[in-house]
Structure formats: structure tokens, C-alpha cells
Backbone as XML, in Angstrom:
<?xml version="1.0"?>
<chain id="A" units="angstrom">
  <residue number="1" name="UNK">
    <atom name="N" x="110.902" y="97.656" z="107.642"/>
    <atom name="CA" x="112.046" y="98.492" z="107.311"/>
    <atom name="C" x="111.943" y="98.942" z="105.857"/>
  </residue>
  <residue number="2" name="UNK">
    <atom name="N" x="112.175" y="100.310" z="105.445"/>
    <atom name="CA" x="112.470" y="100.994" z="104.525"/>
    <atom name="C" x="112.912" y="100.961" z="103.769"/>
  </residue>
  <residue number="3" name="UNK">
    <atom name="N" x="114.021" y="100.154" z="102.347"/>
    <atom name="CA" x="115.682" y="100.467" z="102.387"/>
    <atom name="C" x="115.711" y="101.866" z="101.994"/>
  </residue>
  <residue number="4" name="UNK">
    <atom name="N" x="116.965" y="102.297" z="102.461"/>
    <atom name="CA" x="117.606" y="103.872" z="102.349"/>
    <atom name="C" x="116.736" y="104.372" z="103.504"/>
  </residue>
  <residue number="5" name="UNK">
    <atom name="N" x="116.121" y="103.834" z="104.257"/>
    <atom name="CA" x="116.117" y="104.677" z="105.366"/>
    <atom name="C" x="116.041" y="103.850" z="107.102"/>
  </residue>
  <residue number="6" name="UNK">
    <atom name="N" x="117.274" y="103.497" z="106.794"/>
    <atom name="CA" x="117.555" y="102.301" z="108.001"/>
    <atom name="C" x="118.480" y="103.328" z="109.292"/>
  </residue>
  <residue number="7" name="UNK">
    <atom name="N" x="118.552" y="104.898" z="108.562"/>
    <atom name="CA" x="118.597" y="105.237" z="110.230"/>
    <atom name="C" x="117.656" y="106.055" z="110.997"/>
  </residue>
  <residue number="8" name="UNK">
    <atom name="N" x="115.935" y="105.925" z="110.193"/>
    <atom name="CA" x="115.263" y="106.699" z="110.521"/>
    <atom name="C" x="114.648" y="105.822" z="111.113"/>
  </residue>
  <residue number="9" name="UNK">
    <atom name="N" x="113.761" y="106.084" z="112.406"/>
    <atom name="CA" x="112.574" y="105.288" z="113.700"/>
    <atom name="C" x="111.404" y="105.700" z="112.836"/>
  </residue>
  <residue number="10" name="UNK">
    <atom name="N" x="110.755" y="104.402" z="112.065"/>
    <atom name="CA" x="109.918" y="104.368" z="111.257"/>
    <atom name="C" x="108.751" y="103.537" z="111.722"/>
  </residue>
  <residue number="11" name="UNK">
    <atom name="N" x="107.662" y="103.693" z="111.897"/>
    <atom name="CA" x="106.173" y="102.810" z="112.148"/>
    <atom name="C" x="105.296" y="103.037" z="111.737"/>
  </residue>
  <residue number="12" name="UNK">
    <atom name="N" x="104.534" y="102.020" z="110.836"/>
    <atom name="CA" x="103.898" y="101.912" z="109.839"/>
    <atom name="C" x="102.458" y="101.300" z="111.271"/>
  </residue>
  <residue number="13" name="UNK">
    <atom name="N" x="101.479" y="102.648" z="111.265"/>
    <atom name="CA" x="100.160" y="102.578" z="111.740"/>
    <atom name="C" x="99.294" y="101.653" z="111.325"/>
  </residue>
  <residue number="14" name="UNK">
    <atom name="N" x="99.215" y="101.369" z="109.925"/>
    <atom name="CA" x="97.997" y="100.803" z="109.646"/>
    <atom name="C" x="98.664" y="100.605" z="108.039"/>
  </residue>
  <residue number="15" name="UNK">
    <atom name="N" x="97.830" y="100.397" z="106.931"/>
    <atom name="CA" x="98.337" y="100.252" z="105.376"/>
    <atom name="C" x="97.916" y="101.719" z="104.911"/>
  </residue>
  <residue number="16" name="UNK">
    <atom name="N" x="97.740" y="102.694" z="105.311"/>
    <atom name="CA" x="97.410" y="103.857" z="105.141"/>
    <atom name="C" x="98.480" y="104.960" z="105.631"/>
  </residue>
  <residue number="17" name="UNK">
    <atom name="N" x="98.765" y="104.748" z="106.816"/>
    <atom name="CA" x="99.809" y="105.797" z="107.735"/>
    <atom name="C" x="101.055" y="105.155" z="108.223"/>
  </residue>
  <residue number="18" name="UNK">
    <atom name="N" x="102.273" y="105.753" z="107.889"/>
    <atom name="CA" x="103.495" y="105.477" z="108.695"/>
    <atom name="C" x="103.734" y="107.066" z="108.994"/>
  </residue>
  <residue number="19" name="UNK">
    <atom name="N" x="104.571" y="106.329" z="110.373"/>
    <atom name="CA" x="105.428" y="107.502" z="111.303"/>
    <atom name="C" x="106.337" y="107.880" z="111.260"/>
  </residue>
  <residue number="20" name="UNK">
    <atom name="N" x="107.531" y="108.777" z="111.517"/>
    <atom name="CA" x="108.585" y="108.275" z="111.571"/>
    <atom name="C" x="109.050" y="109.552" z="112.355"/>
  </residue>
  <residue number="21" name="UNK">
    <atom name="N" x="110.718" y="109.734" z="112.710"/>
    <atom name="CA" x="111.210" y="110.737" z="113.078"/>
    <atom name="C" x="111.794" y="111.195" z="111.919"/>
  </residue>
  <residue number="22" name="UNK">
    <atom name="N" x="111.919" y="112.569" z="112.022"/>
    <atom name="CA" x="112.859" y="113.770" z="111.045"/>
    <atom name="C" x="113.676" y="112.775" z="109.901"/>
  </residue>
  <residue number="23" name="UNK">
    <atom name="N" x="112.838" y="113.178" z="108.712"/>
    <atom name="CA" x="113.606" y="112.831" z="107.463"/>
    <atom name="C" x="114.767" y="113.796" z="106.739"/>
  </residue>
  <residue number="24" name="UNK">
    <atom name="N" x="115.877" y="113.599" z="106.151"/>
    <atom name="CA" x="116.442" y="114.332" z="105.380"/>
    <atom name="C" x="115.801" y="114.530" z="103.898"/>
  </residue>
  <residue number="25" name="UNK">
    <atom name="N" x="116.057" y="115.829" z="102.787"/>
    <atom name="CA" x="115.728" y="115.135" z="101.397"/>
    <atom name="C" x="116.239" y="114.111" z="100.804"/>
  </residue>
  <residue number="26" name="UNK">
    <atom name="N" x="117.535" y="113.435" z="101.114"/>
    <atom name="CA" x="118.084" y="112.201" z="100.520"/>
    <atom name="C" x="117.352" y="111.008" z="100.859"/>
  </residue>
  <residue number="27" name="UNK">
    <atom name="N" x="116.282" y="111.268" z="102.296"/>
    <atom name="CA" x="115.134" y="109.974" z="102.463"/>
    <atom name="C" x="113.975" y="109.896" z="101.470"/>
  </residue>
  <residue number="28" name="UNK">
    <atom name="N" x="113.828" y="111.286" z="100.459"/>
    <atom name="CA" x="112.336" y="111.175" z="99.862"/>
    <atom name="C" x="112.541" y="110.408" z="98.892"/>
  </residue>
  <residue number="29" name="UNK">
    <atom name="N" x="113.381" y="110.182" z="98.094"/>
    <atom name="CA" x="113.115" y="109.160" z="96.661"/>
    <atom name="C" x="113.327" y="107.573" z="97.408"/>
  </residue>
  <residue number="30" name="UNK">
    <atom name="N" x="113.540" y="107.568" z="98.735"/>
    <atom name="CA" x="113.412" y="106.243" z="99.193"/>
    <atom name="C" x="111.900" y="105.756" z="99.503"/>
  </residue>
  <residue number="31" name="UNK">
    <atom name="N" x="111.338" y="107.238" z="100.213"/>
    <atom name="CA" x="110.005" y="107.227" z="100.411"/>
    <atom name="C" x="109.458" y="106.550" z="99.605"/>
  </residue>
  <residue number="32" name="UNK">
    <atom name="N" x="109.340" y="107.312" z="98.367"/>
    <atom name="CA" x="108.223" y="107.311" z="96.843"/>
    <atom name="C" x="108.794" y="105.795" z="96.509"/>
  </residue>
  <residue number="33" name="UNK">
    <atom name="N" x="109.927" y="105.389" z="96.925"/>
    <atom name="CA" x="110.220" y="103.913" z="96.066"/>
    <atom name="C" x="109.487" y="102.869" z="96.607"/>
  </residue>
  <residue number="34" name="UNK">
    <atom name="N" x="109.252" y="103.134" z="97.804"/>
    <atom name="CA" x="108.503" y="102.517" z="98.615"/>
    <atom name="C" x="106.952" y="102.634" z="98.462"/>
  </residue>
  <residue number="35" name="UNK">
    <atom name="N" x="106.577" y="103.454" z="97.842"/>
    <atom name="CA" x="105.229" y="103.859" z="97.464"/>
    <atom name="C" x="104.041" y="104.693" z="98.275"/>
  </residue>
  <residue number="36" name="UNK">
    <atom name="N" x="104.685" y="105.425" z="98.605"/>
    <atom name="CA" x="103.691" y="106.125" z="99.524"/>
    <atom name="C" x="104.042" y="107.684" z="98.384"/>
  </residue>
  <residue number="37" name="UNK">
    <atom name="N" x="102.784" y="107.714" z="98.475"/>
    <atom name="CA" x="101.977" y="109.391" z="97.789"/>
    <atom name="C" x="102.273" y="110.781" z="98.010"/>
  </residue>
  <residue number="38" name="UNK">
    <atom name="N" x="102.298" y="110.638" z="99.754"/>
    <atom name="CA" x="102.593" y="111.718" z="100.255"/>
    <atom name="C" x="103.419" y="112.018" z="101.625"/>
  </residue>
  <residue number="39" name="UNK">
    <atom name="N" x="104.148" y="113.203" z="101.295"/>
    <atom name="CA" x="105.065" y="113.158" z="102.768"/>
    <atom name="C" x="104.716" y="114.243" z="103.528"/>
  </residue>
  <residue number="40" name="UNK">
    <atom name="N" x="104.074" y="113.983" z="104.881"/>
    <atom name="CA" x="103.481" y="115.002" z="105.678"/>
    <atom name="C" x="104.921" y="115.432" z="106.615"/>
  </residue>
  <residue number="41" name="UNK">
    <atom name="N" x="104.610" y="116.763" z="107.050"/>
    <atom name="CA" x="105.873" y="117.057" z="108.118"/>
    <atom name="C" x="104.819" y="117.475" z="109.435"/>
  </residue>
  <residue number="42" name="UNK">
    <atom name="N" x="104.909" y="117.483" z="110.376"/>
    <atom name="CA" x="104.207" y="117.594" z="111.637"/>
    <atom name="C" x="104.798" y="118.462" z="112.568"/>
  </residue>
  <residue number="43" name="UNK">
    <atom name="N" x="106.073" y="118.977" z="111.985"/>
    <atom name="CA" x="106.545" y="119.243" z="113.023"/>
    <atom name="C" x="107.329" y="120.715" z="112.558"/>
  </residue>
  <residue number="44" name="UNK">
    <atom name="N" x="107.060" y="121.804" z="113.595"/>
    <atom name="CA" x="107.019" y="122.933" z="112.881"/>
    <atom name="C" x="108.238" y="123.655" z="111.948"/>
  </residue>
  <residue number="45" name="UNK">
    <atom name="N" x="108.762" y="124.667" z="111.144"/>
    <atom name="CA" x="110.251" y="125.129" z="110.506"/>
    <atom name="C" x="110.793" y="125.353" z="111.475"/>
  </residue>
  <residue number="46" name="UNK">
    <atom name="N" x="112.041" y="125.041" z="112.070"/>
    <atom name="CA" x="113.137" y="125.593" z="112.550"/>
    <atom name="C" x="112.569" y="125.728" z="113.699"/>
  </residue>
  <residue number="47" name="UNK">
    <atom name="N" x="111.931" y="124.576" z="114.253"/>
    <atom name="CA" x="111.490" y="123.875" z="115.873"/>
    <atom name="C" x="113.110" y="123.690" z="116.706"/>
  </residue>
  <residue number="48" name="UNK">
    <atom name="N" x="113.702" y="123.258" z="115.794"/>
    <atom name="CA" x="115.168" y="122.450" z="116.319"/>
    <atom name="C" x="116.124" y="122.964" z="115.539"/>
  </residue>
  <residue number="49" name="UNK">
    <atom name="N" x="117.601" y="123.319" z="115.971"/>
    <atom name="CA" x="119.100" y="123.732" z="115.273"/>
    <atom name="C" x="119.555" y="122.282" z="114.765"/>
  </residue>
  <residue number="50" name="UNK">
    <atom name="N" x="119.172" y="122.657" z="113.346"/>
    <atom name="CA" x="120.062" y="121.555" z="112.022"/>
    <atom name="C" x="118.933" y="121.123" z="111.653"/>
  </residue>
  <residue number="51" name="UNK">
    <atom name="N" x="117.498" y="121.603" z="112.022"/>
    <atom name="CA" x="116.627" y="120.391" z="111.273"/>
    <atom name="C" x="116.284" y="120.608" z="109.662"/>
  </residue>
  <residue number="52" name="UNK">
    <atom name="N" x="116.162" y="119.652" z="108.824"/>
    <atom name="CA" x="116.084" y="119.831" z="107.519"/>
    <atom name="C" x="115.338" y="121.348" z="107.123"/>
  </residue>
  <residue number="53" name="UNK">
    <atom name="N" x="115.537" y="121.754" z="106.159"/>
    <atom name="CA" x="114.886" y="122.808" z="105.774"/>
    <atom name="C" x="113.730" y="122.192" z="104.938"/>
  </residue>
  <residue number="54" name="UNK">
    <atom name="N" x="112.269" y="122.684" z="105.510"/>
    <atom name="CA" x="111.366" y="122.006" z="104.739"/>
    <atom name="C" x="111.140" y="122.448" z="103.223"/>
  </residue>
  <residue number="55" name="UNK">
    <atom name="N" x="112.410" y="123.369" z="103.323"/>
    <atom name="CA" x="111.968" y="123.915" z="101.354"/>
    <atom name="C" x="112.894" y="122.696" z="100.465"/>
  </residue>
  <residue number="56" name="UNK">
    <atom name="N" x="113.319" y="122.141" z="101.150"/>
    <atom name="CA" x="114.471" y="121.379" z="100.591"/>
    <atom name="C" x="113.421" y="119.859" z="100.251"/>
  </residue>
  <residue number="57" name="UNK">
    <atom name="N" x="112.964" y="119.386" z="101.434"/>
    <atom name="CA" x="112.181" y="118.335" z="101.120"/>
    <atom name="C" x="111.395" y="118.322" z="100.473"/>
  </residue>
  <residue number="58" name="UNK">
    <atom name="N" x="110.058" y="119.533" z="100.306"/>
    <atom name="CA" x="109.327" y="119.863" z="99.464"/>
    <atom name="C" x="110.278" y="119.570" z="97.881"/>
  </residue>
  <residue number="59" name="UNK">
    <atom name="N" x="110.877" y="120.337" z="97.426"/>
    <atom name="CA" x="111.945" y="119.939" z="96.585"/>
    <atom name="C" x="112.283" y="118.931" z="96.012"/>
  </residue>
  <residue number="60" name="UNK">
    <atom name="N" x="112.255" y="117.894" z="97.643"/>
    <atom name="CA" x="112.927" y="116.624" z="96.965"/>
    <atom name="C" x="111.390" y="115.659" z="96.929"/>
  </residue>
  <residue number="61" name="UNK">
    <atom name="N" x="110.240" y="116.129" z="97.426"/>
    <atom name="CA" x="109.089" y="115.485" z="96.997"/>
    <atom name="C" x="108.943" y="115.278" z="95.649"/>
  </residue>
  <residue number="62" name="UNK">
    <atom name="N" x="109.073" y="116.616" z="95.251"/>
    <atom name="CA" x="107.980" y="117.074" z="93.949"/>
    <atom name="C" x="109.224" y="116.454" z="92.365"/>
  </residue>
  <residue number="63" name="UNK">
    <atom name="N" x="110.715" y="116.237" z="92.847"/>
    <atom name="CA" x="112.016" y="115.664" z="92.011"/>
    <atom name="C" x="111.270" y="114.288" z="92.344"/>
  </residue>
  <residue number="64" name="UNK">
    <atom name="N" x="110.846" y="113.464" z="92.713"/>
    <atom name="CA" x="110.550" y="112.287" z="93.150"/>
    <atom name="C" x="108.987" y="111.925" z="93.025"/>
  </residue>
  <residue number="65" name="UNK">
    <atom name="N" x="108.162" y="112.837" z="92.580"/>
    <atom name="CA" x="106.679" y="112.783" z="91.927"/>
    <atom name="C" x="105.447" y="112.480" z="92.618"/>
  </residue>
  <residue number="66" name="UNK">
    <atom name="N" x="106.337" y="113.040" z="94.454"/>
    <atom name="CA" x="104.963" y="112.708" z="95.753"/>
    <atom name="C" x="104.360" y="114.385" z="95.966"/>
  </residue>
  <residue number="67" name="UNK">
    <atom name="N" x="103.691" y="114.206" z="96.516"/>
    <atom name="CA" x="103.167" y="115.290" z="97.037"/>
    <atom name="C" x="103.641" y="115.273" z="98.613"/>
  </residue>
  <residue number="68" name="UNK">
    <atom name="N" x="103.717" y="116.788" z="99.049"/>
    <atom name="CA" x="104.286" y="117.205" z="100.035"/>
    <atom name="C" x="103.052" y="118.192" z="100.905"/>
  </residue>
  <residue number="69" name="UNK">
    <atom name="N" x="103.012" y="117.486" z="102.276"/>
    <atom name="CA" x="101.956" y="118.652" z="102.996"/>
    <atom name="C" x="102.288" y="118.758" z="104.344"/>
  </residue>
  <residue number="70" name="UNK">
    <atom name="N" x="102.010" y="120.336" z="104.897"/>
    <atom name="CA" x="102.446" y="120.832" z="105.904"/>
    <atom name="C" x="101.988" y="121.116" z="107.017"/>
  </residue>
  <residue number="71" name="UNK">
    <atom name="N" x="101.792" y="120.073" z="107.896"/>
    <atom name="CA" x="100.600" y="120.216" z="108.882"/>
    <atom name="C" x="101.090" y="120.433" z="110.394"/>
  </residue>
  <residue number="72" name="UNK">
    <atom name="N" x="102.072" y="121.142" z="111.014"/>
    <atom name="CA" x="103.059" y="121.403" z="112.468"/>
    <atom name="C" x="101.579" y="121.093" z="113.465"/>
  </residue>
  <residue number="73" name="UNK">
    <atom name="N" x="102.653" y="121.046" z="114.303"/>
    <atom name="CA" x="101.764" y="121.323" z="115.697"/>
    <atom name="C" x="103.322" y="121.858" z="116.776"/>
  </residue>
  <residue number="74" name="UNK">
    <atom name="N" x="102.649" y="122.825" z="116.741"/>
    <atom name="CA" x="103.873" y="122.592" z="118.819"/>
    <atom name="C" x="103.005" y="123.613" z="119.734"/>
  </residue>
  <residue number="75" name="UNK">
    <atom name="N" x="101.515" y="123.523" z="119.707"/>
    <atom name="CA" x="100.917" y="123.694" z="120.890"/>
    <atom name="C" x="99.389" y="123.302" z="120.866"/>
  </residue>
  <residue number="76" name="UNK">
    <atom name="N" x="98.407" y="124.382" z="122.036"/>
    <atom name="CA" x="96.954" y="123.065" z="121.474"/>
    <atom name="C" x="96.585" y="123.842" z="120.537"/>
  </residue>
  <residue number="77" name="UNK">
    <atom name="N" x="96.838" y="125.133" z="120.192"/>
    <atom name="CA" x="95.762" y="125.486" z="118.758"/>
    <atom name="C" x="96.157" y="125.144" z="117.782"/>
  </residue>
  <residue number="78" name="UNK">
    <atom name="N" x="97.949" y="125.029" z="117.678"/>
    <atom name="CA" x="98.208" y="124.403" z="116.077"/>
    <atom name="C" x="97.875" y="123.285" z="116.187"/>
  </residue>
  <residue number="79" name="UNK">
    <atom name="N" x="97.695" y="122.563" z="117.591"/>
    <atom name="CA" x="97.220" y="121.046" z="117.219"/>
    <atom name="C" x="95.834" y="120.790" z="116.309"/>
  </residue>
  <residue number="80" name="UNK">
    <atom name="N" x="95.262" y="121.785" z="116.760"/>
    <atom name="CA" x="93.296" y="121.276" z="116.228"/>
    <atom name="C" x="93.450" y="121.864" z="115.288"/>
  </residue>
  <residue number="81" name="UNK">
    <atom name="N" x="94.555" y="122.369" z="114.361"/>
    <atom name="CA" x="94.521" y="122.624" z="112.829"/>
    <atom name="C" x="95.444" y="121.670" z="112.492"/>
  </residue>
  <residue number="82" name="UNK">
    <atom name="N" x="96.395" y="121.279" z="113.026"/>
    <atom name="CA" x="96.960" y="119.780" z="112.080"/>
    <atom name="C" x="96.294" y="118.891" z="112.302"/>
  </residue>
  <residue number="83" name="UNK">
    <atom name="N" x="95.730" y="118.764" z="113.323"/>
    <atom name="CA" x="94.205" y="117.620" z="112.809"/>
    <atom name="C" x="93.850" y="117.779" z="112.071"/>
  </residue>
  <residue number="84" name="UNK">
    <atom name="N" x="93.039" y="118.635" z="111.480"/>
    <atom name="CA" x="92.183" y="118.991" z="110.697"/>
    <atom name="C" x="92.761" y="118.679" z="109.409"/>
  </residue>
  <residue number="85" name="UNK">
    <atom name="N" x="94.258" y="119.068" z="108.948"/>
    <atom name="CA" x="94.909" y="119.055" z="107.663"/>
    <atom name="C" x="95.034" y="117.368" z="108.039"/>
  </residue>
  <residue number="86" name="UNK">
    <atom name="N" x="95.476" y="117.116" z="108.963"/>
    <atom name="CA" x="95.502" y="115.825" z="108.552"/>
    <atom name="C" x="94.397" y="114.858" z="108.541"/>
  </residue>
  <residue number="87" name="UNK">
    <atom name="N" x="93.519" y="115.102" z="109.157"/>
    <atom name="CA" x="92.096" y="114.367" z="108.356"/>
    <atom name="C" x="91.636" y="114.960" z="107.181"/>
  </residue>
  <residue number="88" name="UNK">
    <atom name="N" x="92.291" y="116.010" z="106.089"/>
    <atom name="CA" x="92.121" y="116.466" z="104.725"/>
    <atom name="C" x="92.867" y="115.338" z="104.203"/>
  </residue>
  <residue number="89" name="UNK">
    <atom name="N" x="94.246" y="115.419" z="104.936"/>
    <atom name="CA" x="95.109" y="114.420" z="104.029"/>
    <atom name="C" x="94.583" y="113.006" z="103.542"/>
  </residue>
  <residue number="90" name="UNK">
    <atom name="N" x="94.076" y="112.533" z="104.711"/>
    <atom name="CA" x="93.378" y="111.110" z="105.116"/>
    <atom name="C" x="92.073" y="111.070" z="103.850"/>
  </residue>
  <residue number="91" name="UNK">
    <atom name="N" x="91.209" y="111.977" z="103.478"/>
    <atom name="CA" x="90.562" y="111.943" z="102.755"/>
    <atom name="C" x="90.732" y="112.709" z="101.204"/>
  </residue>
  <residue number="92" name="UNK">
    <atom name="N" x="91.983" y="113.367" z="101.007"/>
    <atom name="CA" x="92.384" y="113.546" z="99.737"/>
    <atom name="C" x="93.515" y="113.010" z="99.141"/>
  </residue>
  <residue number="93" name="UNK">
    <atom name="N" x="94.342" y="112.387" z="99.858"/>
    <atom name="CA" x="95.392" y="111.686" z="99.357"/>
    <atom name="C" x="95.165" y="110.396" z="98.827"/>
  </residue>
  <residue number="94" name="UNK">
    <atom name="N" x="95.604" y="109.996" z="97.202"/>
    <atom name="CA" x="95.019" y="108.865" z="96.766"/>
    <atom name="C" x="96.768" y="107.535" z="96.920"/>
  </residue>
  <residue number="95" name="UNK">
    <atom name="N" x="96.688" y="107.332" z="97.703"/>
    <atom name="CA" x="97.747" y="106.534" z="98.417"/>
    <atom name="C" x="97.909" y="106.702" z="99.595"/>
  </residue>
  <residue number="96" name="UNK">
    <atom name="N" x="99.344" y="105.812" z="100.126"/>
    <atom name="CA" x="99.685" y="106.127" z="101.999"/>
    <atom name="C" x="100.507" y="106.977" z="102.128"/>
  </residue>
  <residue number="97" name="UNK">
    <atom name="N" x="100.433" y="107.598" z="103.458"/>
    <atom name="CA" x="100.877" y="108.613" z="103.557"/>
    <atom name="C" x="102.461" y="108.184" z="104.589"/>
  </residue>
  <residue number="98" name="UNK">
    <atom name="N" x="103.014" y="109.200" z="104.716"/>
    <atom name="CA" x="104.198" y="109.472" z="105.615"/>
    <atom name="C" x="104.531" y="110.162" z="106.042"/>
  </residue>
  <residue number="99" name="UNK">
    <atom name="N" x="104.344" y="110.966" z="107.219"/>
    <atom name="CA" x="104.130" y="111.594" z="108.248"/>
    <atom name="C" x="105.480" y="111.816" z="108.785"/>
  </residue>
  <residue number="100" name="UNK">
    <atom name="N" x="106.059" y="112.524" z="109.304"/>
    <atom name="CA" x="107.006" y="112.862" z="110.004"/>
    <atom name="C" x="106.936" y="113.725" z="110.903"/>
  </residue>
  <residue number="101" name="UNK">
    <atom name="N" x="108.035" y="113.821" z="112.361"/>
    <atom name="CA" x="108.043" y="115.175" z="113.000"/>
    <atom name="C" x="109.312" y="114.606" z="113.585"/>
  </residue>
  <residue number="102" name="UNK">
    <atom name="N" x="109.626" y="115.224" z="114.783"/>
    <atom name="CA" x="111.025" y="115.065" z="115.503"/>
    <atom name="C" x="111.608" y="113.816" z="116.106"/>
  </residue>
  <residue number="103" name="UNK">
    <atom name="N" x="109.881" y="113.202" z="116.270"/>
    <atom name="CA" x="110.483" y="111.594" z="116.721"/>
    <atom name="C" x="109.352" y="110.299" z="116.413"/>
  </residue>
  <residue number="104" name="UNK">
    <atom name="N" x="108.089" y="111.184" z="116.017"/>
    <atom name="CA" x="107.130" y="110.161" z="114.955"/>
    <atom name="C" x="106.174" y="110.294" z="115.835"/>
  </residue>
  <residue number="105" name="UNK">
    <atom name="N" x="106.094" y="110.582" z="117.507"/>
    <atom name="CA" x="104.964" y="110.730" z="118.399"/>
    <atom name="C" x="103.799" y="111.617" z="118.411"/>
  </residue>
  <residue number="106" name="UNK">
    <atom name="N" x="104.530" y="112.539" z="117.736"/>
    <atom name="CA" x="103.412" y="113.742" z="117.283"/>
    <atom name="C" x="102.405" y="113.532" z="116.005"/>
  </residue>
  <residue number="107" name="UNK">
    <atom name="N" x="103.089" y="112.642" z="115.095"/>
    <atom name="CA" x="102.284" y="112.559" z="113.997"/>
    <atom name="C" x="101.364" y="111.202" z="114.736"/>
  </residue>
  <residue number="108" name="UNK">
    <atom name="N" x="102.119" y="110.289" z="115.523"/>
    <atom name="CA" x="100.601" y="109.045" z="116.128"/>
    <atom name="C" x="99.436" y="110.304" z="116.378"/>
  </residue>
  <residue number="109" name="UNK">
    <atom name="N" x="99.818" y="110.669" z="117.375"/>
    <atom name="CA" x="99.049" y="111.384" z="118.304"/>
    <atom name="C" x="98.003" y="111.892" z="117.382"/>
  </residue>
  <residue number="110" name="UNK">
    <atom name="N" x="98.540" y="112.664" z="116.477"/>
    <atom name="CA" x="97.490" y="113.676" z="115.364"/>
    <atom name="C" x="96.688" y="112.669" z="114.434"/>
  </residue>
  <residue number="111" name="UNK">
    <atom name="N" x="97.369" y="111.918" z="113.960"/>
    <atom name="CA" x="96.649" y="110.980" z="113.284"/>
    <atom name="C" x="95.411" y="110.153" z="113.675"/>
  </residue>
  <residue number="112" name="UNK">
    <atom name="N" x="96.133" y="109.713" z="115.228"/>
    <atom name="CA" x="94.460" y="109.071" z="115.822"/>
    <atom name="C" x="93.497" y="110.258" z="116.436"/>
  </residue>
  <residue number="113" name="UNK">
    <atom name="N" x="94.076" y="111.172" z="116.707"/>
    <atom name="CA" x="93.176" y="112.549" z="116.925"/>
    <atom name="C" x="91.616" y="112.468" z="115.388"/>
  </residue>
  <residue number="114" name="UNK">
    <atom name="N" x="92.992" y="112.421" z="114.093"/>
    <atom name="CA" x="92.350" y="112.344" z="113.027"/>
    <atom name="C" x="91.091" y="111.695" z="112.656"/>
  </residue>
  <residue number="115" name="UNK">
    <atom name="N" x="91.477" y="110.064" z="112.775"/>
    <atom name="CA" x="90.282" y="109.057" z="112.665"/>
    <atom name="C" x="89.353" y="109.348" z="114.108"/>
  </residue>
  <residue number="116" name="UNK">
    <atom name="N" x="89.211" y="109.982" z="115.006"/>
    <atom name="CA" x="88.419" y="110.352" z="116.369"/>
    <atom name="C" x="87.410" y="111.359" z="115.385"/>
  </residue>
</chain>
């Protein structure tokens, strides 16, 4: 568990990757306290009515001193390019990462796509 983010479905893959579902920006300085580098989103702008605006999180990355990267998927060709960004991430990010999308299944999925 997280603190400050005990109402988000969070799973930590390995010491490298956690999952989770849809963060707000009031979750990112919980993120970074926690120590992870970077906050991936997986899941595409305005997929869903009310979902965070990713200009906002970006925002609250960069107020909070992580880096922010944008890797969607919601079919198979954006999939084999968020692979791809996310095996960039996997090999340019100097810390763990944190991944997000609508319910954390999409970022497993891409991630072990990743290490494949």
C-alpha cells in the first residue's frame, strides 16, 4: 500500500514496475514520495467521461520532480507502439516506474509484452 493512495487498485510487478488503475493529480506527489521516477499513463485522453485530464497530471509530475510518459493503447496497433514506448521506458528510466490506465490490466499486459 501507497499512503495517499489507499483508494487506488495498486500492484507492484516486480521492484521495477507497479500497476495501478486511473490516478488523479492529487495521487502524484504521493507517487514521487514513494519513490518512483516515472508516471506512465496507458490508457488513452478522454477514453472515459471524468477521466483525469492528462495535462493536469503531467503538471502535477513535473510540480513533484518525476517524469511523465505517454504510452495509450485501445487497439492492436496502438498496442505494438506502447510496447515499444514502454520497453524505452524500461530502458531509459533511471528508477521504478508507475504505470497506470483504467484498471492497471492494460499496463500488466504491455509491460510483460515489454520484457517478451
Amino acid at each position: 500500500m501507497i499512503p495517499g493512495l489507499e483508494d487506488v487498485d495498486v500492484k507492484a510487478l516486480d521492484d521495477r514496475v507497479t500497476v495501478a488503475g486511473q490516478i488523479r493529480p492529487d495521487h502524484v506527489p504521493a507517487i514521487a514520495a514513494a519513490g518512483f521516477a516515472c508516471v506512465m499513463m496507458n490508457r488513452p485522453e478522454h477514453e472515459e467521461y471524468g477521466q483525469p485530464d492528462w495535462g493536469a497530471i503531467i503538471t502535477a509530475c513535473e510540480a513533484a520532480g518525476i517524469e511523465a510518459r505517454y504510452a495509450p493503447m485501445s487497439d492492436r496497433a496502438s498496442a505494438l507502439q506502447a510496447v515499444d514506448l514502454f520497453r524505452m521506458a524500461l530502458s531509459e528510466v533511471d528508477g521504478p516506474i508507475f504505470a497506470f490506465c483504467r484498471s492497471g490490466a492494460r499496463c500488466e499486459i504491455l509491460y510483460q509484452a515489454a520484457l517478451g
